[in-house]
C-alpha positions in Angstrom: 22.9 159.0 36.6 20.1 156.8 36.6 21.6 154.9 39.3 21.9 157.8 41.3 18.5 159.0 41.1 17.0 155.3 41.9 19.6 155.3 44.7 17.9 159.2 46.2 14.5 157.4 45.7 15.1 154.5 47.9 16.4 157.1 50.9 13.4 159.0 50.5 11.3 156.4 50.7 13.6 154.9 53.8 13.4 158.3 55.3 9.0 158.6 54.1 8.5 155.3 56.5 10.7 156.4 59.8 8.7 159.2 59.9 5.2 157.4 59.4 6.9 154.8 61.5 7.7 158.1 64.4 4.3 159.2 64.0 2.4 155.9 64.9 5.1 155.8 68.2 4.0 158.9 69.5 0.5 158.3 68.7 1.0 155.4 71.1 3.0 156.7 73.9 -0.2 159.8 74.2 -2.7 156.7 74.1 -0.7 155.0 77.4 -1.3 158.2 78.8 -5.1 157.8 78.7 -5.4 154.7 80.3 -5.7 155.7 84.2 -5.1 152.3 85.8 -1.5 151.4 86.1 -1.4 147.8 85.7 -3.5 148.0 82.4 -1.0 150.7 81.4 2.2 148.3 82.3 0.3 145.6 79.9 -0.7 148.1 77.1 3.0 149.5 77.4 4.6 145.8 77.3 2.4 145.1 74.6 3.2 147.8 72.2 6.2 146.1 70.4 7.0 148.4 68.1 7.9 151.0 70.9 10.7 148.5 71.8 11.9 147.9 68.6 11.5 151.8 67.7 15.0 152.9 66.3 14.3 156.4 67.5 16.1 156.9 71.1 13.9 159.9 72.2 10.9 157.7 71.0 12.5 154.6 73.1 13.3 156.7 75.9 10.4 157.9 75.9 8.7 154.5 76.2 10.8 153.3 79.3 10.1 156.4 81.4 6.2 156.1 81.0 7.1 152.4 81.9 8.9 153.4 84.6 6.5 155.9 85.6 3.3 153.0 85.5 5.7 150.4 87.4 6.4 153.2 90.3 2.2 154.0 90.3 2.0 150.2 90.9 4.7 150.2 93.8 7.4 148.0 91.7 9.7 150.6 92.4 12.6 148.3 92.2 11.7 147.4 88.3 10.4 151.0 87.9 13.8 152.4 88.9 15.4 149.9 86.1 13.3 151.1 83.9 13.8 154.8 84.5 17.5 154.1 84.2 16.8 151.8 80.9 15.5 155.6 79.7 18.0 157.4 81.1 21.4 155.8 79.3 19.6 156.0 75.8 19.1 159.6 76.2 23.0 159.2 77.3 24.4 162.9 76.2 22.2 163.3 73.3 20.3 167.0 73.4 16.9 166.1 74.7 16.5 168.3 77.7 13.3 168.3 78.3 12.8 164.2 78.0 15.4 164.0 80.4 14.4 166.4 82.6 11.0 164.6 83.0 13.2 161.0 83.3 14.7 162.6 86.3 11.2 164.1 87.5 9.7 160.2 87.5 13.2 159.0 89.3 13.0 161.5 91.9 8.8 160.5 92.7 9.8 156.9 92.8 13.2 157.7 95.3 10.7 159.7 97.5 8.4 157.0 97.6 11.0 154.9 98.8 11.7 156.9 101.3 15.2 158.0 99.4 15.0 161.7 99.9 18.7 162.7 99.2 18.5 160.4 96.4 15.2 162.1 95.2 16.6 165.8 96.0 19.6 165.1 93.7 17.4 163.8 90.7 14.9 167.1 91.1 17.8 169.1 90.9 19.6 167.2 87.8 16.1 167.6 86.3 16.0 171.4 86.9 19.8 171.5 85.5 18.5 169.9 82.3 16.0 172.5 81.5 18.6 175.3 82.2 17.4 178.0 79.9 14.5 176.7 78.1 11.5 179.0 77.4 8.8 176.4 75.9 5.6 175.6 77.6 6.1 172.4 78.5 9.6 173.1 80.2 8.4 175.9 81.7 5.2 173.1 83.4 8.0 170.9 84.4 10.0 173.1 86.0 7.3 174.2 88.2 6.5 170.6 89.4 10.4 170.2 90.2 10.4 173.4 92.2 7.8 172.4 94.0 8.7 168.7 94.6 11.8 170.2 96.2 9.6 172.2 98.3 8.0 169.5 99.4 10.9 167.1 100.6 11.9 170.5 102.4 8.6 170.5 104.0 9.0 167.1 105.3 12.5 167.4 106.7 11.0 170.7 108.5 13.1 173.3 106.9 10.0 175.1 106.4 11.2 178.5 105.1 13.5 176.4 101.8 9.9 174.9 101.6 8.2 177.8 101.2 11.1 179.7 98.9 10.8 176.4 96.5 7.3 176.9 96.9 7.3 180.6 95.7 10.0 179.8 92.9 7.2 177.1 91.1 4.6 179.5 91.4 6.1 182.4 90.0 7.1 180.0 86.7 3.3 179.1 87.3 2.5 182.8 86.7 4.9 183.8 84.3 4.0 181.3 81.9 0.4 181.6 82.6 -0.2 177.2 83.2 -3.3 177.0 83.4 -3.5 173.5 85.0 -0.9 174.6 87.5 -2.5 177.2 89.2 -4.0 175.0 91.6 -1.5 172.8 92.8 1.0 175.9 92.8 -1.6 177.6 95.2 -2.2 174.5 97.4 1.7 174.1 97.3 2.1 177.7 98.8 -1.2 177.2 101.5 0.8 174.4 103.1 4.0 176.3 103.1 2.6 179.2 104.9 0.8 177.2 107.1 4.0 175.1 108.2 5.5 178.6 108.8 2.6 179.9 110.8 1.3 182.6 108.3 -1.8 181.6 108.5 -3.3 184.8 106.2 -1.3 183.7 103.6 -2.2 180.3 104.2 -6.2 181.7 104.1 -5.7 183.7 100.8 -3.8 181.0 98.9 -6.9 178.3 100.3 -9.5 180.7 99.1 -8.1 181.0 95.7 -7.7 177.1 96.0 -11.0 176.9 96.4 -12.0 179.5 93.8 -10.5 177.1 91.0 -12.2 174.1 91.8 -15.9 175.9 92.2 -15.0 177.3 88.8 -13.8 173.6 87.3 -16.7 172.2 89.2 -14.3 169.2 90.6 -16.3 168.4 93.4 -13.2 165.5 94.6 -11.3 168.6 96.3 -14.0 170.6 97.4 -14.0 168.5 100.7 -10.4 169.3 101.6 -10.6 173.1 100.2 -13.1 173.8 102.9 -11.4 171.6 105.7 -8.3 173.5 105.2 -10.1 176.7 105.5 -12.0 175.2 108.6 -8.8 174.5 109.9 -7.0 178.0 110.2 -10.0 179.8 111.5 -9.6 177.6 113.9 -6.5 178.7 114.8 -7.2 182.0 114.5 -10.1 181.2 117.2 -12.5 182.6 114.9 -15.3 179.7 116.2 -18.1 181.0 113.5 -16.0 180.9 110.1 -15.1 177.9 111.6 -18.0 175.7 112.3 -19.1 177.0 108.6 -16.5 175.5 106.7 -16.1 172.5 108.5 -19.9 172.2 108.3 -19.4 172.5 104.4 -17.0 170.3 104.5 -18.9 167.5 106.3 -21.7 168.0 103.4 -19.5 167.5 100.5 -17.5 164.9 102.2 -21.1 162.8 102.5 -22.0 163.9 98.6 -18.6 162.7 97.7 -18.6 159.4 99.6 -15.3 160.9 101.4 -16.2 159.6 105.1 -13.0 159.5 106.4 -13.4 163.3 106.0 -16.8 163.4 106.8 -16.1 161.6 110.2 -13.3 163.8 110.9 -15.2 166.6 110.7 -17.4 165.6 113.5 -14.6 165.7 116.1 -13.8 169.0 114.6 -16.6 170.6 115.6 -16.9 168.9 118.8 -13.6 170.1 119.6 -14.9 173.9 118.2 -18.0 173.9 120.4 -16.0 172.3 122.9 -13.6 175.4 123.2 -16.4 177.8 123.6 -18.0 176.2 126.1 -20.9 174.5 124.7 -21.0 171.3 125.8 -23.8 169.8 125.0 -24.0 170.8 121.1 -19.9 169.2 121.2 -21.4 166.1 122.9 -23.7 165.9 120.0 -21.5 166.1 117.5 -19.1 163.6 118.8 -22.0 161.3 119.5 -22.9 161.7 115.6 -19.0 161.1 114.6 -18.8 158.1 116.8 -22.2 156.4 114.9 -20.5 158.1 111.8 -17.3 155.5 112.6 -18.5 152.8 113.7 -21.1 152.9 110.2 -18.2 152.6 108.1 -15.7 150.9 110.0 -13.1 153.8 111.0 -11.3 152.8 113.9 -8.8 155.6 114.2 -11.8 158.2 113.7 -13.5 156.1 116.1 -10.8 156.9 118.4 -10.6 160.5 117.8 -14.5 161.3 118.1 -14.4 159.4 121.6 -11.8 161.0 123.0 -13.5 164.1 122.8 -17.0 162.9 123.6 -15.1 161.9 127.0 -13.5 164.9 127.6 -16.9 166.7 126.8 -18.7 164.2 128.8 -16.4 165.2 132.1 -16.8 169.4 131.6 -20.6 168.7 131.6 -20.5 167.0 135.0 -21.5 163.6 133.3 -19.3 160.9 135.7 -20.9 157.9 134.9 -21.2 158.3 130.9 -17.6 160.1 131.1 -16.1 156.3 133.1 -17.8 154.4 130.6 -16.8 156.5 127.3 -13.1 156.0 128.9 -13.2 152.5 129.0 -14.3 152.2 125.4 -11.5 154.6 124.3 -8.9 152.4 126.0 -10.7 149.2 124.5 -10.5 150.9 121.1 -6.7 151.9 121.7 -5.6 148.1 122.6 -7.4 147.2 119.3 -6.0 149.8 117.1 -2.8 148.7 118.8 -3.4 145.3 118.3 -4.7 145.7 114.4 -1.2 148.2 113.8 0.5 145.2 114.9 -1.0 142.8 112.7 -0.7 145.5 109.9 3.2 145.6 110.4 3.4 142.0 110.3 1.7 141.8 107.4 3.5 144.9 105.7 6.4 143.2 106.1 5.1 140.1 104.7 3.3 141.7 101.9 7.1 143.5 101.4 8.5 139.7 101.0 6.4 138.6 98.2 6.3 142.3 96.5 10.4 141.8 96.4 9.3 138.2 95.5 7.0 139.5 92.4 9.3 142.2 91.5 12.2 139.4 91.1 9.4 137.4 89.0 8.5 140.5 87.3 12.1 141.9 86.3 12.9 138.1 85.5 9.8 138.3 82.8 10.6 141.7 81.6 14.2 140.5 81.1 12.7 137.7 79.2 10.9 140.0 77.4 13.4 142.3 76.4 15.9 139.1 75.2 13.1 137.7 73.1 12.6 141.3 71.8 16.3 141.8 70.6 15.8 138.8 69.4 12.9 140.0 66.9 14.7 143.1 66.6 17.5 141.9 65.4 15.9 139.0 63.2 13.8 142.2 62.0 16.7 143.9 61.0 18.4 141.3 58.8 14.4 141.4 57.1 15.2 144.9 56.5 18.8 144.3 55.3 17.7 141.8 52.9 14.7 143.4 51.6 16.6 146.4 51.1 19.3 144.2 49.5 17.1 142.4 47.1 15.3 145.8 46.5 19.2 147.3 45.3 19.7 144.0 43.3 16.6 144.7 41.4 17.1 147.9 40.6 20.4 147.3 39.6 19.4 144.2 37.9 16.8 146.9 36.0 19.4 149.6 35.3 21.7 146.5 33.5 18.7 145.6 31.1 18.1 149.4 30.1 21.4 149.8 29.9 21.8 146.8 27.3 18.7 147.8 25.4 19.9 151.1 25.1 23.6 149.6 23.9 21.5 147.4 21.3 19.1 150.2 20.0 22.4 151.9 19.0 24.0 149.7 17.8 20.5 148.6 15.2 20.4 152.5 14.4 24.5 152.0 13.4 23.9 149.2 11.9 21.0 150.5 9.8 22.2 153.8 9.2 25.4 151.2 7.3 22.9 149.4 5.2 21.8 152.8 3.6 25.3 153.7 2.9 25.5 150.2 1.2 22.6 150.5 -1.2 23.5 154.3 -1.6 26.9 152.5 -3.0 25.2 149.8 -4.6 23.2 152.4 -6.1 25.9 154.1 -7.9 27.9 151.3 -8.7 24.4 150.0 -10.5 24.4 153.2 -12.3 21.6 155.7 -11.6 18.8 153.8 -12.2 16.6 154.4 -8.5 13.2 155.3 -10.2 13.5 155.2 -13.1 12.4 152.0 -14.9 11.7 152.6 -18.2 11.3 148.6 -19.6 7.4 147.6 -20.3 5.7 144.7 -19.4 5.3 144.1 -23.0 8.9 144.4 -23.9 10.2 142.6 -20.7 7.8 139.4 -21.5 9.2 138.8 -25.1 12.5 138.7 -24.2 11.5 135.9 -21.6 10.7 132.6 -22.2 8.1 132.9 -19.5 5.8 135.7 -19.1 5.9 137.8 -15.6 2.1 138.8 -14.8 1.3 142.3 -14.2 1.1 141.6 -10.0 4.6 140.5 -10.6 5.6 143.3 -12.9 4.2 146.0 -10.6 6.4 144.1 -7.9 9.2 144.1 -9.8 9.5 148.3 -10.7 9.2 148.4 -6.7 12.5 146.2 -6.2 14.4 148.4 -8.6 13.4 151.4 -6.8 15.2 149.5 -3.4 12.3 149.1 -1.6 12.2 146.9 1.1 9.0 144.0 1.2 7.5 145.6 3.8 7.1 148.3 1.7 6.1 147.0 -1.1 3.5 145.1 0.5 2.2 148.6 2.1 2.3 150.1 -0.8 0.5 147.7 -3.0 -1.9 146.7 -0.1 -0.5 143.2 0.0 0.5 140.9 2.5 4.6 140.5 2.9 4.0 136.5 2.3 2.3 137.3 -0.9 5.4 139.9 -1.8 7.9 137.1 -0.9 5.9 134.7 -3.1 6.0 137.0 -6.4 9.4 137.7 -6.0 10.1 134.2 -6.1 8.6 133.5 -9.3 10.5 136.9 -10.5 13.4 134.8 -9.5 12.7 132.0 -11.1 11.5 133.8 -14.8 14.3 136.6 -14.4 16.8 133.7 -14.0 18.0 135.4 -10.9 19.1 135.0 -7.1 18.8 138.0 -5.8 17.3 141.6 -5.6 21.2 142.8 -6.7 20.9 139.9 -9.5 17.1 141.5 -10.7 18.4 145.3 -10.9 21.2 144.0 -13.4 19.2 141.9 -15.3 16.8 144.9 -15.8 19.7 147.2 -16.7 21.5 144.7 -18.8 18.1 145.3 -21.0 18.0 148.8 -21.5 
């Protein structure tokens, strides 16, 4: 029984540190998630060894696809692919639908990013198939990013009503569920859509409220863009005055926000604008500021763009000579562009060589890794085996000694619980003389040939009454030595051996 209940308490304790064990894991995996630049993330990740060791799949799993996930940030989509697929076969068929469902999420990013959009379609769609029914928070969050990730490969192969019905499908989980943090993205999501399509009040009411959540957040990063987009569909809808304003706002925020690209653009926007109503000198301006704008901060395409339009304005206005020598500069500016894309190609493809060449160096070094770390793990769990081992010894070693001490306490109690039948024996064979000694000192001494002292005599009544030394000595507030030493002399002046030897001495006298 004993055994047993040592045995429970070793379990629980077992049982005690995988949980302590779980809870430090998934306090690490939430810190990754802080840490915003990719390639720190990839070295925290690696770092964290015992999320590589952790004998909890969903935990492990868990730690390859936010691996993954950094890996693909970083453009190793190669290793983040191996990664994701790492994640993928230890969730195998085990029930963890909403890990996988976000395993499938990450695969599908990184296949899009490669440019792998049937690939990428079919891991959205697995992903959605995961969640299948579930009604929690955070499946219902993923589900609208799926749905609208589908919406957007749908957008780029230009099936742009399946874009907008994907679009739609996310938002209304967005609603339903009440995601707070959606709401934006699901709106932006559905401005694009209708836009693509041509419904350009949709588009307008779904930009508005776009913009409505990021004055409210105060997230001045988007605030640029909101009102660009706005810009953009009065534009179409020719309305020239709700145009010029937003874009206007746009240009200011862009400048706050250091967003020059934007800012620039923004130029030619209204050049083109004032350019459409007629007004061609207030279009010339703003070109001629979009062009300074460009060349300030080195925005050759821009550039491009704001020239073309100060040429164009340039040759309504009836201005021949500036219009000749604004052409000539845009062509310049084209064969440069032309000339820089070509360079850039060259160089993407070399940059493409030695990215596969650091992948292969990286996936080399992370299979290093992960041998070394099976390695541990396995020399880790023969430490565990054998502490666990020695720890069962012990305690089986303990239960043995109990066990024993136990056997000998009963057998002492048998043993003494004997010795009292023997003196109650000894007793009656004697005769019934326990306590009652009836010889004096006086009488006892003249029938010796050596006189006992009183010590002694007062020793000796305690003997016949079968009292043991330690007894005596208690009783008589001596010390067992000085007890042993008068019943030696008894001995010796009795004529005796022994204790038996004294009681029939004494009785022989009566």
């Amino acid at each position: 029984m004993a055994f047993k209940f040592c045995w429970l308490g070793i379990c629980l304790l077992t049982i005690g540190t995988a949980n302590a064990q779980n809870s430090q894991s998934i306090a690490q995996l939430e810190q990754a998630d802080k840490v915003q630049n990719s390639r720190e993330r990839i070295t925290f990740l690696l770092s964290t060894k015992d999320l590589q060791t952790d004998s909890n799949d969903s935990i492990k799993a868990a730690y390859y696809q936010k691996l993954g996930n950094a890996y693909a940030q970083a453009y190793s989509n190669d290793t983040a692919l191996n990664h994701l697929n790492q994640s993928l076969q230890l969730v195998g068929s085990k029930p963890f639908y909403l890990l996988k469902g976000e395993i499938y999420n990450s695969m599908g990013n990184t296949s899009l990013t490669l440019s792998a959009t049937d690939e990428a379609m079919k891991y959205y769609n697995a992903g959605l198939e995961e969640l299948g029914d579930l009604t929690t928070v955070e499946a219902a969050s993923l589900k609208s990013r799926l749905l609208g990730n589908i919406g957007g490969i749908y957008n780029e192969l230009e099936q742009y009503s399946k874009s907008l019905e994907y679009a739609q499908a996310s938002f209304q989980v967005i609603e339903e569920y009440k995601l707070a943090d959606r709401y934006f993205f699901g709106h932006l999501i559905l401005a694009f859509a209708h836009s693509a399509l041509g419904n350009l009040d949709q588009s307008m009411e779904h930009n508005l409220k776009v913009l409505d959540i990021i004055l409210e957040n105060g997230d001045s990063s988007y605030l640029a863009y909101a009102y660009k987009n706005i810009a953009s569909i009065y534009h179409q809808k020719q309305d020239w005055k709700q145009a010029t304003k937003f874009y206007l706002n746009a240009k200011d925020v862009a400048w706050a926000v250091q967003e020059y690209e934007v800012y620039v653009s923004c130029f030619s926007n209204l050049a083109e604008v004032a350019e459409q109503q007629g007004q061609f000198k207030t279009g010339i301006a703003y070109a001629e500021q979009g062009i300074d704008a460009a060349k300030k901060y080195g925005l050759l395409p821009k550039h491009i763009e704001a020239i073309k339009f100060y040429y164009s304005l340039l040759k309504k206005s009836n201005q021949t000579a500036l219009a000749l020598s604004a052409h000539e500069e845009y062509m310049a500016l084209k064969d440069s562009l032309f000339r820089l894309e070509t360079v850039a190609q060259i160089e993407e493809i070399e940059s493409k060589y030695e990215k596969a060449e650091q992948q292969k160096e990286i996936a080399l070094l992370v299979a290093q890794q992960e041998l070394t770390e099976s390695e541990l793990s396995r020399k880790q769990q023969v430490q565990f085996f054998l502490v666990g081992a020695s720890t069962l010894a012990i305690v089986i070693l303990v239960l043995i000694i109990y066990n024993q001490r136990q056997k000998a306490r009963l057998r002492h109690e048998i043993l003494e619980g004997q010795l009292n039948e023997y003196r109650i024996r000894l007793n009656e064979m004697l005769g019934k003389y326990e306590g009652d000694f009836s010889v004096s000192l006086e009488e006892l001494n003249d029938r010796l040939s050596t006189p006992i002292s009183e010590r002694e005599y007062d020793v000796l009544k305690m003997v016949f009454t079968q009292k043991t030394n330690q007894e005596i000595a208690d009783e008589l507030f001596l010390s067992i030595n000085t007890v042993k030493s008068h019943l030696k002399n008894l001995y010796d002046k009795l004529g005796v051996n022994n204790r038996g030897e004294v009681v029939k001495f004494i009785a022989s006298r009566r």
